[in-house]
Every structure is written in C-alpha cells, then in structure tokens.
C-alpha positions as CSV (number, residue, x, y, z in Angstrom):
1,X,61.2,170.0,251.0
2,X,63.7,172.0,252.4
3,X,63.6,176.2,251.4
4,X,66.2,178.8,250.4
5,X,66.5,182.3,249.8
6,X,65.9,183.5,246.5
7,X,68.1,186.6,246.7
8,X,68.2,188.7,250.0
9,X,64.8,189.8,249.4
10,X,62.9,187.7,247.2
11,X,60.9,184.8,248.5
12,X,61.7,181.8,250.2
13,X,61.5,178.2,247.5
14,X,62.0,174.9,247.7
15,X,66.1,174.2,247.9
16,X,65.7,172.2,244.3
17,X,63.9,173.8,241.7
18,X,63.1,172.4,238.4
19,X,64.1,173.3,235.5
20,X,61.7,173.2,231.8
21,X,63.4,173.2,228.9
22,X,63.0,169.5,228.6
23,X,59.1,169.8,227.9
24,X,60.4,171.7,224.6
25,X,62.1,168.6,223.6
26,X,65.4,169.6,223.7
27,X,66.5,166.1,224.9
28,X,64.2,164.1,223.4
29,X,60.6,163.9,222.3
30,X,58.0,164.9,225.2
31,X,54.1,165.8,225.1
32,X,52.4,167.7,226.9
33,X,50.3,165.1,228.8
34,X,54.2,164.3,230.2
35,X,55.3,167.2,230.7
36,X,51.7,167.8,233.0
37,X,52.8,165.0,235.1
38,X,56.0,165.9,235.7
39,X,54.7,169.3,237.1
40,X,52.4,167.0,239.1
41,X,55.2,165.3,240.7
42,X,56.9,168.8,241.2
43,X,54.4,169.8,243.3
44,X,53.7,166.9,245.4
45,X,57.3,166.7,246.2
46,X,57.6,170.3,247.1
47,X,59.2,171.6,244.4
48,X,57.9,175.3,244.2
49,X,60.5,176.9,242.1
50,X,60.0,176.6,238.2
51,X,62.7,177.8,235.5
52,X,61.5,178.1,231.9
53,X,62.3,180.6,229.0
54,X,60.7,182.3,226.3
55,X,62.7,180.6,223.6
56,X,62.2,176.8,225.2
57,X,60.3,175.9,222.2
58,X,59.4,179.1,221.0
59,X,57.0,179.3,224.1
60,X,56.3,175.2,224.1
61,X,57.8,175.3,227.7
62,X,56.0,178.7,229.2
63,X,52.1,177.4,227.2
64,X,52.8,174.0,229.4
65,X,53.4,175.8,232.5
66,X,50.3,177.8,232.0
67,X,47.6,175.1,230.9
68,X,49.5,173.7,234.1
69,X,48.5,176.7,236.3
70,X,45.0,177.5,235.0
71,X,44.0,174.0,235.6
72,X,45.6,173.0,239.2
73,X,46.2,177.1,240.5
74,X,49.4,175.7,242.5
75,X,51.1,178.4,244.8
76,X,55.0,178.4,242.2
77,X,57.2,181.0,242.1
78,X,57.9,181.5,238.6
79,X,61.2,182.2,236.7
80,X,61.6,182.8,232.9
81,X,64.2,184.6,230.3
82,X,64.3,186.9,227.6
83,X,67.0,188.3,225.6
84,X,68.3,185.3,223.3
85,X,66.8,186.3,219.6
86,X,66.6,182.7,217.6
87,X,68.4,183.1,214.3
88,X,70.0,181.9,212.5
89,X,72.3,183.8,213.4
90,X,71.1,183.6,216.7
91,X,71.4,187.4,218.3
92,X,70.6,189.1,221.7
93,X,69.0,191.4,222.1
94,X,68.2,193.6,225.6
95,X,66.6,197.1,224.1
96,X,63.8,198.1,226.7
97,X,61.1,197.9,224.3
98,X,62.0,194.6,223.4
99,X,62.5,193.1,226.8
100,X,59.1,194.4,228.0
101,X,57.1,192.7,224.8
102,X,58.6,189.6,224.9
103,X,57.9,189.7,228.7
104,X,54.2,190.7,227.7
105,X,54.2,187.3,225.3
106,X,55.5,185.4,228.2
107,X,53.2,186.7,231.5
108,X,50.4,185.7,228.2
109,X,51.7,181.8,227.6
110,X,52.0,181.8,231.5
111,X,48.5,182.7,232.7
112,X,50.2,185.4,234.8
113,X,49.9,188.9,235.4
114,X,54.0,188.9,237.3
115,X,56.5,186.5,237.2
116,X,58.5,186.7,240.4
117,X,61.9,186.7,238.5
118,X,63.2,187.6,235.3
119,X,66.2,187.0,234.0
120,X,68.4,188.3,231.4
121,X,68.8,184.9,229.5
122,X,71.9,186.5,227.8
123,X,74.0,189.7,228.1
124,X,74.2,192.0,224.8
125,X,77.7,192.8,225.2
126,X,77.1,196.5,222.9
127,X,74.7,197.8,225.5
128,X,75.7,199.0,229.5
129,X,74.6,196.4,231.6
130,X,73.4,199.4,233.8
131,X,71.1,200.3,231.0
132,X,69.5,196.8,231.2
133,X,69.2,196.8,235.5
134,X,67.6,200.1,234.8
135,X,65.3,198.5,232.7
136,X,64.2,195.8,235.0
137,X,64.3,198.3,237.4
138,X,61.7,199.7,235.9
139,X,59.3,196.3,235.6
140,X,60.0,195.9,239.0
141,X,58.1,199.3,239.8
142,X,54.9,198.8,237.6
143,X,54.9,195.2,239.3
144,X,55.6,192.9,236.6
145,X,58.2,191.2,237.7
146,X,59.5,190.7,241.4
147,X,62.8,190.8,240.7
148,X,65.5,190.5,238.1
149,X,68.0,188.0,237.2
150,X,71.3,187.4,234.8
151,X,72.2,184.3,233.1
152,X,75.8,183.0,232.3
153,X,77.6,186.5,232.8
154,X,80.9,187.3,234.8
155,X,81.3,188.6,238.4
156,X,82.3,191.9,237.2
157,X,78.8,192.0,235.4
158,X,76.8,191.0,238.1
159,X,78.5,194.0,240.2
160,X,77.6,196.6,237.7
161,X,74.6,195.5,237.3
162,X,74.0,195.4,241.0
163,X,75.2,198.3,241.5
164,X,72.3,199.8,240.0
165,X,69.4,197.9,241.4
166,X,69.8,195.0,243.6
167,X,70.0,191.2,241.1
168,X,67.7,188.8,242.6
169,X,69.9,185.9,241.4
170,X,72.0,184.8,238.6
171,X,72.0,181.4,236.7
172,X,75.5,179.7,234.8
173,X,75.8,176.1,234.5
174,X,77.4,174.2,237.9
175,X,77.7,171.0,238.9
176,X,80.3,168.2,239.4
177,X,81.7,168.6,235.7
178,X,81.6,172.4,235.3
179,X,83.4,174.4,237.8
180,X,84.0,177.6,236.6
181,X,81.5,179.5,238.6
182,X,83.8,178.4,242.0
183,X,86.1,181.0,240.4
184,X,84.3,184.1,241.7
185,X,80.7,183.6,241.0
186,X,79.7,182.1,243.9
187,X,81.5,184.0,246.3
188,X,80.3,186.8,244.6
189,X,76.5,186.3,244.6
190,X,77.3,185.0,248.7
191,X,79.0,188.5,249.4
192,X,76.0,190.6,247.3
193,X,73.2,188.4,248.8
194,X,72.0,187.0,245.3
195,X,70.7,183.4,244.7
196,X,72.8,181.4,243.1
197,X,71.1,179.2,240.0
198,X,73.2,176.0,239.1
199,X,71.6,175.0,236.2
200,X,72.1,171.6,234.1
201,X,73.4,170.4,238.2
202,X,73.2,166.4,236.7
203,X,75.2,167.3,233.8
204,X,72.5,166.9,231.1
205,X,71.7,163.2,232.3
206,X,75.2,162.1,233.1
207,X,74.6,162.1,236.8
208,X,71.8,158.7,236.4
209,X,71.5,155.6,237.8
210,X,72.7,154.6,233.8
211,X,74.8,156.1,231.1
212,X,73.1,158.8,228.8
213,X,73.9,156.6,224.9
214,X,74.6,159.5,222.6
215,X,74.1,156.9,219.7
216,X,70.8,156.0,220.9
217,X,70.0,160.4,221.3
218,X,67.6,161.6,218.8
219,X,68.7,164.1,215.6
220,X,67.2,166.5,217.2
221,X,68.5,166.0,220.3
222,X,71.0,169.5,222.2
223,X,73.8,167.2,223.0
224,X,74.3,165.6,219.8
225,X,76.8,168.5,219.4
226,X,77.6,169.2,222.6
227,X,81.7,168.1,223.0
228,X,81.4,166.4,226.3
229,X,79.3,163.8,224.8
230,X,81.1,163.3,221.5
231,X,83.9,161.0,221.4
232,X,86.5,160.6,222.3
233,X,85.5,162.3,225.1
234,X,82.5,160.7,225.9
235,X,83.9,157.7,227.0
236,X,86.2,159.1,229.6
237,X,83.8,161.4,231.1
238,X,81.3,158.1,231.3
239,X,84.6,155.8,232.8
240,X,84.9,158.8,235.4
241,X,81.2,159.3,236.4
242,X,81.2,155.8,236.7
243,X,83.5,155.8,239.1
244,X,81.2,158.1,241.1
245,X,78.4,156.1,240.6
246,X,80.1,153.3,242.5
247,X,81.0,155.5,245.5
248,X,77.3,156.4,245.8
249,X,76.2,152.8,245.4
250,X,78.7,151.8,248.2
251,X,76.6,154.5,250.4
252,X,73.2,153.7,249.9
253,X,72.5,156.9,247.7
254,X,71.0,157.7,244.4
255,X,73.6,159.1,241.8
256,X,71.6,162.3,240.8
257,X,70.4,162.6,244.2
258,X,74.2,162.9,245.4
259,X,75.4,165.1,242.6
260,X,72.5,167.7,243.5
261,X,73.5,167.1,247.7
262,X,76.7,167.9,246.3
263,X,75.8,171.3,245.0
264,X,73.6,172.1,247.6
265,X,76.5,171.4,250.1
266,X,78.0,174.4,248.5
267,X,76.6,177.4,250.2
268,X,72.9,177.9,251.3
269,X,72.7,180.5,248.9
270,X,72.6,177.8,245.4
271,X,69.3,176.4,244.3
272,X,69.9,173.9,241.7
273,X,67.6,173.7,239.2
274,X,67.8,170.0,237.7
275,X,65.5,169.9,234.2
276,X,63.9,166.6,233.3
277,X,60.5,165.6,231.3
278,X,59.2,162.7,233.7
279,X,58.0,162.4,236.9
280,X,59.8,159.5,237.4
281,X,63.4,161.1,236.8
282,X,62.2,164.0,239.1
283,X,61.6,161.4,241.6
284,X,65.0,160.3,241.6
285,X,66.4,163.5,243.3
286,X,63.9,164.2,246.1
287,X,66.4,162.6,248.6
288,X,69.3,165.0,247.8
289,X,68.0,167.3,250.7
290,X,68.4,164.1,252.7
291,X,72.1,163.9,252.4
292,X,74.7,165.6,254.7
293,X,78.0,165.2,253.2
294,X,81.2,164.6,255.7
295,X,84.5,165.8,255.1
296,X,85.2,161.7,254.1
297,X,82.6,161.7,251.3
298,X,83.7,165.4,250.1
299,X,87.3,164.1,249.8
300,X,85.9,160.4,248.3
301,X,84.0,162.3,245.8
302,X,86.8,164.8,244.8
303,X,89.2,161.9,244.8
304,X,87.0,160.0,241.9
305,X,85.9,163.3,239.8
306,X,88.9,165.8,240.8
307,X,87.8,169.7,239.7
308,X,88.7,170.1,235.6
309,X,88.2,166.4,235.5
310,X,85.5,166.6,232.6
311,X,86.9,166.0,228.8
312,X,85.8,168.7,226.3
313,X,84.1,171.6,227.1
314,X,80.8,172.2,227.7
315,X,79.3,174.1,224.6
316,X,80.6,173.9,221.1
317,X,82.2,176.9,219.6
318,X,78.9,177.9,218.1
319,X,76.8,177.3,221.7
320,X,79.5,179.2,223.6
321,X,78.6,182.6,221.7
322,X,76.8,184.9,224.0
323,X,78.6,183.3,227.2
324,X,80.5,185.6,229.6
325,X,83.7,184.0,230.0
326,X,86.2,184.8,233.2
327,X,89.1,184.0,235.0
C-alpha cells in the first residue's frame, strides 16, 4: 500500500484509509464478528488509517475498534470525532470540558491512551473557532491526541482555526458526485499543508460493481432519506454512474477501485477514506493505488459524469444542519 502525509507533520498512512461507521449499522445490519474481519482485511492490505466517531453507534464503532486492538495490537493510526450531541434535536457542542470527556469515553472504547487525530466532527457556529483550536491545542500538549482535525467546515474556518494551532487535516464529503470541496477546500488544505479527508469517496455504495436498491435498503437504513437515492433522482444518478461503470469495464478496472484512483489523482495531499462492513467490499478497492489516470481517461470520465452532474443534494434539509456551507 502506497503512504501519504497526514498533515505536514503528522505521520505517514496508507493512501486509502477506512472509514467505520458502517460497523454501527448505519447501512445495514452488521455484527461484530464482521466487522472483526473487515479490520482483518484492513490490515493485511495495508490499510493503516482508521476513521470512526464517538456517535457511530453511540460507541458501537470505537468498542469494535478496540476488542480489535487488544486482541491483534496492529500498528493503526487512529482518527475519531467529538462534537455532534445526538438529540433529538441533535445539537453540537465544542465547550472544553465537554470535548475532553467525551475524548476520555472514547481513548476508553478504544483501548488507547492517544489517538493520533481528533477531529471536530462538527463546528458550533456560537463559539470562536479559535476557542476550540485552543482547546485541542491544549490535548495536544498533555499528549492525548497527536493532532487535531475539522469536519465539513469552510475554508475560511480552517484558516482561523489554523491560525491558532496548526490543523492536522480536515474531513467533507468528496468524490465523483460531490464537488464542492474543489471550490477552495482543497487548495486550501494544499496551500496550509493539511491532509485532506474525502469521506463517503464511493458515494455511499453507488460507486459498485452493482446498483445500491434503495427498495431493498433496510428501515433503518442512513440513505433511506438521503435525496440522491430517492426518486426521481435515483434513477438518473444510477443511469449516469452506469455510464461510468461501462467506461471502467471497457479498461479492465474495478468501479470503486476507479472512483477512489480518481480522488487520489487529485492532489497527494487527499486520503480517501471509503467505509464498508466486509472484507470483501474492502477488497474491491485495493487496486485503486494501481491506477494512473491519463489526460484520456480524466476527460472520458468527466465526459460520462460532468462536475454537478449528481441529482439532489446530498443531505436532506434536516442532515444538512451543522454543515458549513461555501461558495
């Protein structure tokens, strides 16, 4: 597996990550025996980067990352997230006192005494973001966390925030069907020397060999109300992305393989962080590292799923609260 940068300072990780809110069953059911394997995979194939939360589950996702690391002691850098209180109505919340006891619960589910990054999961927009950097600041120095992180804010947050202590990385949602970040984010990070975090890079399963069924998607599944896979515009996102599955089965490549060599082709400063429950999905993406895009199949690919070319957008109304919005 190849490695990148995690920030200008931080360590070096595998150039895919993996991201674990799908052993929360968030997309489905999952166990924990599944979940173990999948982490098994992760680490034959390299993958030394793990993304979870605090809220995945209400600490499902962190408890199965930490029977994982008892048991098998693997050498991971670690990322979760605090800052999203669950509701209803969901609130954030990034007081200092609260920040370091739900980091406290988390190094506990974890097995860990540090996490190597912590992120901000969501910006309280009532309190100076140069409060909150001093605040991480401050974990950084007692050594319980390497280094801090922000999650679906706006350039001019990250530059603040920076400002006051250097950001290790920050995480928004890229890939093929969500843009937005191209419009200042990721030139941003590039200029500041932060990691940049796609997560969600296969667009939530949409990036497969075969269509994601939302009628065959359990109650409890996230994207039941997610717009993009509601119709009417379900069915023209799926006639586009089938489109691209075609070009990458005329090239001999995986589709979610191809959708992450796409995002990696972006700048050697993203690590996509792709989230799945089974070893054998995780399997499909190893050979994204593998792929070297020409200017032909960068102008193929554009040509079949032009930017903005994604119907609905990507969070309901209700999801979208909390979300830095820009440009």
């Amino acid at each position: 597996m190849q490695k990148r940068k995690l920030g200008q300072n931080g360590p070096e990780v595998s150039a895919i990550g993996l991201g674990c809110m799908s052993f929360a069953s968030f997309f489905g059911s999952t166990d924990e025996a599944t979940s173990l394997a999948c982490l098994d995979a992760a680490v034959e194939a390299g993958i030394d980067f793990w993304d979870t939360s605090n809220i995945y589950g209400m600490g499902v996702s962190e408890r199965v990352i930490g029977t994982y690391l008892a048991q098998k002691k693997p050498k991971v850098t670690l990322a979760t997230k605090v800052g999203i209180v669950p509701g209803p109505p969901r609130s954030f919340n990034n007081q200092a006192d609260y920040i370091r006891s739900e980091l406290d619960g988390s190094l506990k589910r974890l097995n860990r005494d540090r996490v190597e990054l912590y992120y901000i999961h969501r910006r309280e927009q009532e309190r100076p973001i140069e409060e909150v950097a001093e605040t991480m600041a401050r974990l950084i120095e007692e050594g319980l966390i390497g280094g801090y992180g922000l999650s679906e804010v706006a350039p001019s947050t990250l530059r603040r925030a920076h400002a006051v202590h250097p950001c290790m990385a920050v995480q928004n949602e890229y890939s093929l069907w969500t843009r937005q970040p191209e419009l200042g984010m990721i030139q941003t990070c590039k200029e500041l020397g932060v990691a940049f975090i796609p997560f969600s890079p296969l667009a939530r399963g949409m990036f497969g060999e075969t269509s994601v069924d939302p009628t065959k998607m359990e109650e409890t599944d996230w994207r039941k109300t997610s717009p993009r896979f509601t119709e009417p515009n379900y069915g023209y996102n799926n006639h586009a992305i089938e489109g691209f599955r075609d070009l990458c089965r005329d090239r001999g490549w995986s589709v979610s393989a191809a959708a992450l060599a796409w995002v990696l082709d972006k700048g050697d400063h993203l690590i996509p962080i792709p989230g799945t429950r089974t070893a054998e999905h995780l399997k499909e993406w190893l050979s994204a590292v593998n792929i070297t895009l020409s200017d032909a199949d960068r102008a193929a690919i554009e040509q079949v799923l032009p930017v903005g070319f994604a119907h609905g957008d990507r969070y309901s109304d209700q999801q979208m609260i909390g979300v830095e919005r820009y440009s």
